[in-house]
GUKOLMAR-637615 format. One record per residue (C-alpha): residue number from 1; residue in one letter; z, y, x. Coordinates in nm, 2 decimals. Each point is the difference from the previous one (the first is absolute). Layout:
+-----+-----+--------+--------+--------+
:   n : res :     c3 :     c2 :     c1 :
+-----+-----+--------+--------+--------+
: NUM :   A :      Z :      Y :      X :
...
+-----+-----+--------+--------+--------+
END
This chain:
+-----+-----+--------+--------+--------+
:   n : res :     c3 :     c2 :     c1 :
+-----+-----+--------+--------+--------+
:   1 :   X :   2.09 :  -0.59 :   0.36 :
:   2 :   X :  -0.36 :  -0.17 :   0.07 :
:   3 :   X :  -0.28 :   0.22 :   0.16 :
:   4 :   X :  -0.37 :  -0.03 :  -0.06 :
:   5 :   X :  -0.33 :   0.15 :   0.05 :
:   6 :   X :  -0.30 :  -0.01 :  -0.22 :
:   7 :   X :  -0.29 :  -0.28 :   0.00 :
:   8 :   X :  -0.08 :   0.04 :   0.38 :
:   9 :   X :   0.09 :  -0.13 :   0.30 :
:  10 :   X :  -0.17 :   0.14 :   0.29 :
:  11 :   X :   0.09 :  -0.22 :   0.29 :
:  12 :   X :  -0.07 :  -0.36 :  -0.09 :
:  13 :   X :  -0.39 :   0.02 :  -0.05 :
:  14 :   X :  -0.07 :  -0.07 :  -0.32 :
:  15 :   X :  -0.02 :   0.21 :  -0.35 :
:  16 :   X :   0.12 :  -0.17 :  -0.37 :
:  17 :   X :  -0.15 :   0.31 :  -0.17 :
:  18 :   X :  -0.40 :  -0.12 :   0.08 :
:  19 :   X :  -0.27 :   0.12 :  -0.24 :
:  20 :   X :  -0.32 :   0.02 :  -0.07 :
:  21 :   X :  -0.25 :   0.22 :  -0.21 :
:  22 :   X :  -0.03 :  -0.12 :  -0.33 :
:  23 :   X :  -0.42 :   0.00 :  -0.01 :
:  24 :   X :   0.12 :  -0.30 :   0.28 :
:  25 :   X :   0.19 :  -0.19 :  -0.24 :
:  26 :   X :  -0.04 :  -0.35 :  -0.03 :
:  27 :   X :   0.21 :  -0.30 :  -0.09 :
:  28 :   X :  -0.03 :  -0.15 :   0.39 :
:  29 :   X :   0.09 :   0.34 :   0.16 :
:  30 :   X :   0.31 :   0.07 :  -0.22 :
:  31 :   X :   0.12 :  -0.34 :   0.06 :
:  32 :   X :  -0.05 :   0.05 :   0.41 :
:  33 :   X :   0.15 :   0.33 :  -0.06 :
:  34 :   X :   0.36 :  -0.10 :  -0.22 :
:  35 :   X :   0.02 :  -0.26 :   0.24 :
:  36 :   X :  -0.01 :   0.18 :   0.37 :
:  37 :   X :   0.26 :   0.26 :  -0.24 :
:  38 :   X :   0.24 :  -0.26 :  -0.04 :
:  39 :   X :  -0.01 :  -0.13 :   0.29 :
:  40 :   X :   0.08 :   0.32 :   0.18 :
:  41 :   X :   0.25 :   0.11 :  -0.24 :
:  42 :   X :   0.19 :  -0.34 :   0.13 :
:  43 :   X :  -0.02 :   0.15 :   0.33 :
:  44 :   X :   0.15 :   0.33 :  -0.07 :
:  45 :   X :   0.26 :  -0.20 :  -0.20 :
:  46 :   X :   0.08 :  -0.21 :   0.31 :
:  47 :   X :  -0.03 :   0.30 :   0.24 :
:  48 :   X :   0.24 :   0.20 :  -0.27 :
:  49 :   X :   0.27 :  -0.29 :   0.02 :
:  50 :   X :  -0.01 :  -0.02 :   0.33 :
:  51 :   X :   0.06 :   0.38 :   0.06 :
:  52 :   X :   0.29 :   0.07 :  -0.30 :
:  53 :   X :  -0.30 :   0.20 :  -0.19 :
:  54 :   X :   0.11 :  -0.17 :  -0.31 :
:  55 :   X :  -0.17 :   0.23 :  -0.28 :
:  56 :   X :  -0.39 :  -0.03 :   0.01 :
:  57 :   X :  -0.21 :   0.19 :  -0.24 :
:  58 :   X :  -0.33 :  -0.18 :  -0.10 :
:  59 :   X :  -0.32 :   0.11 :  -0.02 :
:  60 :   X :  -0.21 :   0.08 :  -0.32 :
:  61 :   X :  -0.26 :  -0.11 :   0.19 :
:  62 :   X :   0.12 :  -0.41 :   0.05 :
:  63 :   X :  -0.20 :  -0.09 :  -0.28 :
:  64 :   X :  -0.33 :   0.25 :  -0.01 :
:  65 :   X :  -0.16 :   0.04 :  -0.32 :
:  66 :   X :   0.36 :  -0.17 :  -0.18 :
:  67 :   X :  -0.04 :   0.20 :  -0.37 :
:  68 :   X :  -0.40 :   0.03 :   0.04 :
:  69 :   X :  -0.22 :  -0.18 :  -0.27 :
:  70 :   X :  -0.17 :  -0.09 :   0.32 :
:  71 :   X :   0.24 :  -0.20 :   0.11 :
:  72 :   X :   0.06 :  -0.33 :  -0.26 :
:  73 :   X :   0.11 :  -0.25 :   0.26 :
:  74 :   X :   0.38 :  -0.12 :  -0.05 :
:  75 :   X :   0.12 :   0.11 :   0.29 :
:  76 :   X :   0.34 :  -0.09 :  -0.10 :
:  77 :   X :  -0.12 :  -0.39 :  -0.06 :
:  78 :   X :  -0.20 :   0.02 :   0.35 :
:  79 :   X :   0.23 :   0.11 :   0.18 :
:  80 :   X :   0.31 :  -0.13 :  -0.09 :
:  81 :   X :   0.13 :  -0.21 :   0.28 :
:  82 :   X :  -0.01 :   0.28 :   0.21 :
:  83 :   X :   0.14 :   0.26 :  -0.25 :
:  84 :   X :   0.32 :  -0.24 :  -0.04 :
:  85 :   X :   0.02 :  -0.02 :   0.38 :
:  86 :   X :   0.00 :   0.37 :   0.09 :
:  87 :   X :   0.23 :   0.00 :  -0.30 :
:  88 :   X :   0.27 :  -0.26 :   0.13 :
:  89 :   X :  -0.06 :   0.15 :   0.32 :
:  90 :   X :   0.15 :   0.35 :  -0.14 :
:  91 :   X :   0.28 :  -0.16 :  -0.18 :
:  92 :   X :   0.11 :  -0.19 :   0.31 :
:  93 :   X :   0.05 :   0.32 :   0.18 :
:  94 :   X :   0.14 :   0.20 :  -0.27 :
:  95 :   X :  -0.29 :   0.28 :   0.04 :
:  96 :   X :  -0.09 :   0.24 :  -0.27 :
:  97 :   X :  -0.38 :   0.04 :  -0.09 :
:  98 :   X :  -0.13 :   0.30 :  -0.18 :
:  99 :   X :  -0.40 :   0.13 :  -0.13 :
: 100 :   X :  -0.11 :   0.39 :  -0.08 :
: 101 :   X :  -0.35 :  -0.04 :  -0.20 :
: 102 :   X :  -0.18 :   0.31 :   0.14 :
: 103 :   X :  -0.02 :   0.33 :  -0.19 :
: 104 :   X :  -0.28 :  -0.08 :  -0.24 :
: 105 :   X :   0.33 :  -0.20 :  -0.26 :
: 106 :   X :   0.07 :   0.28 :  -0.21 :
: 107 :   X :   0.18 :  -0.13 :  -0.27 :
: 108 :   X :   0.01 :   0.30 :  -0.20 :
: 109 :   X :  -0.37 :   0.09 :   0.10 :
: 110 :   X :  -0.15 :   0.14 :  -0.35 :
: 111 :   X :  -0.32 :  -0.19 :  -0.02 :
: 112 :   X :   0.05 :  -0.34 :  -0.10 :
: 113 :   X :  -0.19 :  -0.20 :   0.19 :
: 114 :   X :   0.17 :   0.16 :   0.37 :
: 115 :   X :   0.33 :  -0.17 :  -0.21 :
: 116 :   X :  -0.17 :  -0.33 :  -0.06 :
: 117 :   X :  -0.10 :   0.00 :   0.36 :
: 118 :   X :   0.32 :   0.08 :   0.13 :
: 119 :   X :   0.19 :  -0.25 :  -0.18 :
: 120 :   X :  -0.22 :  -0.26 :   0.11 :
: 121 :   X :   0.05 :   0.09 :   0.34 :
: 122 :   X :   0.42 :  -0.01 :  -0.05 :
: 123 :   X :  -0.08 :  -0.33 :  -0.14 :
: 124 :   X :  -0.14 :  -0.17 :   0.30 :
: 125 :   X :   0.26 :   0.14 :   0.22 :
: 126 :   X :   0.28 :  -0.14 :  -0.23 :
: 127 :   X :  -0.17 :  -0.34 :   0.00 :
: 128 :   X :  -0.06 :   0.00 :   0.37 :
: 129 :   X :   0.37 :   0.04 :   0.05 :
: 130 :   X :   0.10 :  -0.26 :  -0.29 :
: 131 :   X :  -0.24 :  -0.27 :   0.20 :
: 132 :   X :   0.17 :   0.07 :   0.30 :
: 133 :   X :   0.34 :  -0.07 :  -0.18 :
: 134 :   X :   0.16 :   0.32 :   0.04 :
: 135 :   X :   0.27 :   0.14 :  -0.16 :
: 136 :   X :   0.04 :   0.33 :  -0.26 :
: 137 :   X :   0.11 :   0.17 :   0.37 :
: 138 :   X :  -0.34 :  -0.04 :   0.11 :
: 139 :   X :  -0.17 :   0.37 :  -0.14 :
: 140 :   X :  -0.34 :   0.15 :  -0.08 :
: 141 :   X :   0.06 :   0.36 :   0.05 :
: 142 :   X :  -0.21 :   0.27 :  -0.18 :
: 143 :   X :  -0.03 :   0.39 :  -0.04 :
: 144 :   X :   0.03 :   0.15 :  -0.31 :
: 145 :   X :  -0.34 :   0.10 :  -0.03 :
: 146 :   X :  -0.18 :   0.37 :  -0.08 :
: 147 :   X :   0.13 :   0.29 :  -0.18 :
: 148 :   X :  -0.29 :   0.09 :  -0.14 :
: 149 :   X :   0.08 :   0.36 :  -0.11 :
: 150 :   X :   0.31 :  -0.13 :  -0.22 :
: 151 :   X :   0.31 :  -0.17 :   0.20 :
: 152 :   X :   0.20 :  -0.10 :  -0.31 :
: 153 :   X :  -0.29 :  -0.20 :  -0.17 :
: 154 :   X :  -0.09 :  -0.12 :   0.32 :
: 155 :   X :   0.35 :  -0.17 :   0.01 :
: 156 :   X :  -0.02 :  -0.11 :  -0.33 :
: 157 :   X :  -0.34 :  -0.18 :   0.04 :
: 158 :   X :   0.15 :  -0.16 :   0.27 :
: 159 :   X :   0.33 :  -0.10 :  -0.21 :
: 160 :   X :  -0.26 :  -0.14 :  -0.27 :
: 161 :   X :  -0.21 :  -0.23 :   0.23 :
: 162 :   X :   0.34 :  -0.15 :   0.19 :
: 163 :   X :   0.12 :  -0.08 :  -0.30 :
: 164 :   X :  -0.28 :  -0.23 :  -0.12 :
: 165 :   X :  -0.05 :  -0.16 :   0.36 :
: 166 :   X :   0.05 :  -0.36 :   0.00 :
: 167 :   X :   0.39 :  -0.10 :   0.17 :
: 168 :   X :  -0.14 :  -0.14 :   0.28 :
: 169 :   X :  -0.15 :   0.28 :   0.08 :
: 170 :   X :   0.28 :   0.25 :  -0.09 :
: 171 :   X :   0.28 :  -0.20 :   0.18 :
: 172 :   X :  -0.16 :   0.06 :   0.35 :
: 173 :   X :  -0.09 :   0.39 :  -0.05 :
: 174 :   X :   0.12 :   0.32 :   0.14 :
: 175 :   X :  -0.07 :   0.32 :   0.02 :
: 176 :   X :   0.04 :   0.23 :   0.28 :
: 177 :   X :   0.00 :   0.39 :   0.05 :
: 178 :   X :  -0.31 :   0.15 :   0.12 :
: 179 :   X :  -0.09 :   0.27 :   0.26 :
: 180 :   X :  -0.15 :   0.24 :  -0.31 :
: 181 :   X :   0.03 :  -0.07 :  -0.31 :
: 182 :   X :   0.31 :  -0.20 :  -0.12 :
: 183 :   X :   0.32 :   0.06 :   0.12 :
: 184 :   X :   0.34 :  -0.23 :   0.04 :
: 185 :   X :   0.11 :   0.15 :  -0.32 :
: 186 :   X :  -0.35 :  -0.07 :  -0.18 :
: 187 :   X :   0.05 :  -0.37 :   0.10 :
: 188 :   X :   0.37 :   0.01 :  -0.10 :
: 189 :   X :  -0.06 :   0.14 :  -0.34 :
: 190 :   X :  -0.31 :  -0.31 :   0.03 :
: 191 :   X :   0.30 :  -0.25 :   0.06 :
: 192 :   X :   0.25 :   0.14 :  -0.32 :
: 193 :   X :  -0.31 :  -0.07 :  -0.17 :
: 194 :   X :  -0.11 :  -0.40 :   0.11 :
: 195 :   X :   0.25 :  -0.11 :   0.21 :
: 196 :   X :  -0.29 :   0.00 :   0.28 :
: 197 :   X :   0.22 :   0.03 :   0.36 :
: 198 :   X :  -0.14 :   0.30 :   0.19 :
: 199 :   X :  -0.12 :  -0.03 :   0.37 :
: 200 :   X :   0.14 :   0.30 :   0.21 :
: 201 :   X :  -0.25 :   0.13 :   0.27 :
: 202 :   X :   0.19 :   0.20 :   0.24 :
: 203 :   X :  -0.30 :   0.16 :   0.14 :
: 204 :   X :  -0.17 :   0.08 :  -0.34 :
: 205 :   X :   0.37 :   0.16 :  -0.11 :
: 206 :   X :  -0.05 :   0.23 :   0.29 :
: 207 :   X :  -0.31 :   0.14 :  -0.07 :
: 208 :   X :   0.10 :   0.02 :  -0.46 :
: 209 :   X :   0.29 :  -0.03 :  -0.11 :
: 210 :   X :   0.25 :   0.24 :  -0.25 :
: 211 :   X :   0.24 :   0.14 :   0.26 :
: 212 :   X :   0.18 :  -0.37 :   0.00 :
: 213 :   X :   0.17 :  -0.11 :   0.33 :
: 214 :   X :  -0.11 :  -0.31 :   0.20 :
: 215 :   X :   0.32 :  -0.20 :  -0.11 :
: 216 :   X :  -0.03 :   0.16 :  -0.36 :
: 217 :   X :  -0.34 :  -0.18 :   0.02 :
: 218 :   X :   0.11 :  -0.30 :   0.09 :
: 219 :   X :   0.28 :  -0.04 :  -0.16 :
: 220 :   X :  -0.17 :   0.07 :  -0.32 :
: 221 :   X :  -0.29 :  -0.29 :   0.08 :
: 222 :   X :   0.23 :  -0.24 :   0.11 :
: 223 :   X :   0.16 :   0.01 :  -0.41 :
: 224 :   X :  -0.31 :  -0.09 :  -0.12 :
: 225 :   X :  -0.02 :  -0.34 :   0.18 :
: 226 :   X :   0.12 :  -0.36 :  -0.18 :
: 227 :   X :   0.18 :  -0.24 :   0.18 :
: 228 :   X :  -0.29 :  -0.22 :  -0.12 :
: 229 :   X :  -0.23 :   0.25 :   0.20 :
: 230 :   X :   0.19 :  -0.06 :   0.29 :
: 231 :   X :   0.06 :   0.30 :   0.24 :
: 232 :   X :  -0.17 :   0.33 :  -0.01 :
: 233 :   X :  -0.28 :   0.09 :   0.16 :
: 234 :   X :  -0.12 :   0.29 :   0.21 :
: 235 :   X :  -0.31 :   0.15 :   0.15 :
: 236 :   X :   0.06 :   0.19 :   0.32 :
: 237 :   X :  -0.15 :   0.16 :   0.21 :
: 238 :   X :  -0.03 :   0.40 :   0.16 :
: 239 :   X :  -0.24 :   0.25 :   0.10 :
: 240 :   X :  -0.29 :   0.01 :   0.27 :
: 241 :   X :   0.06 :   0.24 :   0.26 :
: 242 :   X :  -0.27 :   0.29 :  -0.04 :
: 243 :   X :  -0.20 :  -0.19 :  -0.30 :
: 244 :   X :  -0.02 :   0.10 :  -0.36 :
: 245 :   X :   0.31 :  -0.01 :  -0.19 :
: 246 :   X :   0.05 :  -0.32 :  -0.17 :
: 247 :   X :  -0.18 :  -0.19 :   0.25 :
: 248 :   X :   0.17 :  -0.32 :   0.13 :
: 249 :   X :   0.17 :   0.01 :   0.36 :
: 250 :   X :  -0.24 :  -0.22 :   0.25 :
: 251 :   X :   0.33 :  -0.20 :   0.12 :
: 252 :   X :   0.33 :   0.04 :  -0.08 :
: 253 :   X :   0.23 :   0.34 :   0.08 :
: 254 :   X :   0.33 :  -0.17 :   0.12 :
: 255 :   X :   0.17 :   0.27 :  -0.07 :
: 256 :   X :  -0.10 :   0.09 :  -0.31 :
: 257 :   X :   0.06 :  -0.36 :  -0.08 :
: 258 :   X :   0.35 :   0.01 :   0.10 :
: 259 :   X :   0.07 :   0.35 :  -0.19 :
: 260 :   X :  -0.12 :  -0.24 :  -0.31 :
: 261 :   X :   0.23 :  -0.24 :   0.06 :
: 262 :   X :   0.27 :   0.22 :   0.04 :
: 263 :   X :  -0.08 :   0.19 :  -0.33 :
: 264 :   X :  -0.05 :  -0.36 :  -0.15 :
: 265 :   X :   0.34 :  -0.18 :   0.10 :
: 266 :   X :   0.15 :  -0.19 :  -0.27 :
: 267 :   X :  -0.33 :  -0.07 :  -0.15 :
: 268 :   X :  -0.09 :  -0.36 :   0.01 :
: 269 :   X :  -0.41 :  -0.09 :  -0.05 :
: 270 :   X :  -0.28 :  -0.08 :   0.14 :
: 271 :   X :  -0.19 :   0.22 :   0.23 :
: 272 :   X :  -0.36 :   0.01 :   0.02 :
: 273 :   X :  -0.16 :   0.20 :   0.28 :
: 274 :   X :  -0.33 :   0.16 :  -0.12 :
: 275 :   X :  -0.11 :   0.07 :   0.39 :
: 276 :   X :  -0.30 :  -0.04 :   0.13 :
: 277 :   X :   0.03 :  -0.23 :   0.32 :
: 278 :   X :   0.19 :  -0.20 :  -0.26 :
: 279 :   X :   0.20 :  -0.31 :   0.16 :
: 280 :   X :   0.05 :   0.20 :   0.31 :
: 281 :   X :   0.20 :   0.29 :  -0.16 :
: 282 :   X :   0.17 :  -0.30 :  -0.20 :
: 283 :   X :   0.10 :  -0.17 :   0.30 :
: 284 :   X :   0.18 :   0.30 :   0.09 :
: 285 :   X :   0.15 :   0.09 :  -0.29 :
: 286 :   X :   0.16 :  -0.37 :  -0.04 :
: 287 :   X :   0.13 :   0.06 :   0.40 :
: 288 :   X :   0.16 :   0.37 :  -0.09 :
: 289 :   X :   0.16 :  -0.20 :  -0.31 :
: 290 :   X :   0.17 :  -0.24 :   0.16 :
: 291 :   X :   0.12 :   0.19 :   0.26 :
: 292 :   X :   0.12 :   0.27 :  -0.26 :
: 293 :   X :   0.13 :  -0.26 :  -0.25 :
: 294 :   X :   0.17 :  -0.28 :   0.21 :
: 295 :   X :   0.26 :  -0.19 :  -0.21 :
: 296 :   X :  -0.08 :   0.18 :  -0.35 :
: 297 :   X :  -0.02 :  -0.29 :  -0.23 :
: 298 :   X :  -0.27 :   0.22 :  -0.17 :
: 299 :   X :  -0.26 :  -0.08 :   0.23 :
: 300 :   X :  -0.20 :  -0.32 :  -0.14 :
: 301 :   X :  -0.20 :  -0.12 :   0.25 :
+-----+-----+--------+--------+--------+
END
């Protein structure tokens, strides 16, 4: 079981999700900017290693402007050499690497042109992983999309665009359960459908679901997952005390963390914690593992 948090580390002083507005744009700025990116994201790596946080989620935001007409650099050709080294850094260490494009990829969007758009932004990610070297276990995770009034041809739009995706694009997606609209069983029914493995979010399940238990849940998920995927992944995470419901918790709730792991024995995956002081709660979580799971030959760290 490898724990990760998302695109942020918030203690070793510097960010690989850097930006800019894109009236700023210019050839010498996005090359600064990729650059300082990379170079952070190799010192979250190291930082990761050397704390047993072996599941990092990148940011969308390592390459800025990646599926923009504005951007027409090769970023792959430019940046190569460093690419391959943050790749044969991962590889060394056995760590798993995962992307989520933001919420604007809607694959079964109906106008046209928000499809075209959202392909081409699965596309970069897919290619940013391929020049890094990573394996089909290395995943681009995605939401379903709207509803629009109609949930069945919602589904099916969906269904239609996966299947015309290009493989290198379709071998590193999943789908996960959201907190409103799609369900565990809307993404199962997804999966009979494309073979796509489905992403369980604890947290999400929580707030929609159709009366299925925690373990139902997972067990469910984990089917859905090819050896050639490599273990399953999961999004955790729990409530904040005295917020709105659905909000992410501010750091981690031990206990609630520990009732999950008891509802979850048996299961073997991947745990990402979707939390917001991110490698702090992960540091945590990877000490209250250890301690829990000393001597399983489950535990893959």
């Amino acid at each position: 079981m490898k724990i990760g948090y998302p695109c942020l580390n918030r203690g070793i002083g510097c960010t690989a999700n850097s930006t800019f507005r894109l009236a700023n744009y210019s050839a010498s700025r996005f090359l600064t900017t990729v650059q300082n990116n990379l170079s952070c994201l190799r010192d979250i790596l190291r930082y990761n290693i050397d704390h047993g946080l072996l599941f990092l989620r990148i940011s969308s935001d390592i390459i800025p402007f990646a599926s923009h007409p504005v951007c027409t650099l090769n970023w792959r050709k430019t940046f190569n050499k460093e690419l391959a080294g943050l790749g044969k850094l991962i590889r060394a260490h056995r760590m798993r690497i995962s992307m989520h494009p933001d919420q604007f990829v809607l694959l079964n969007a109906q106008r046209q042109n928000i499809v075209d758009k959202s392909v081409r932004d699965l596309d970069w990610h897919c290619r940013f992983l391929d020049s890094m070297g990573m394996g089909d276990d290395a995943k681009v995770q995605i939401h379903i999309g709207g509803v629009y009034g109609d949930k069945p041809s919602a589904i099916d739009r969906f269904t239609r665009t996966y299947r015309r995706l290009p493989l290198f694009i379709r071998r590193r997606l999943v789908i996960e359960n959201d907190d409103r609209l799609f369900t565990v069983r809307d993404c199962l029914d997804i999966h009979r459908t494309t073979g796509i493995p489905v992403l369980f979010d604890n947290f999400h399940h929580a707030c929609h679901n159709d009366g299925e238990s925690l373990r139902t849940a997972l067990r469910q998920t984990a089917c859905t997952w090819k050896t050639t995927d490599g273990p399953p992944m999961l999004d955790y995470s729990s409530q904040q005390p005295g917020a709105r419901r659905g909000k992410h918790a501010e750091s981690i709730d031990i206990d609630d963390f520990k009732e999950f792991l008891r509802a979850s024995r048996g299961w073997d995956g991947d745990i990402m914690l979707e939390i917001k002081d991110k490698e702090q709660s992960a540091l945590k979580a990877v000490e209250l593992i250890r301690k829990a799971a000393a001597g399983s030959p489950r535990i893959r760290q």
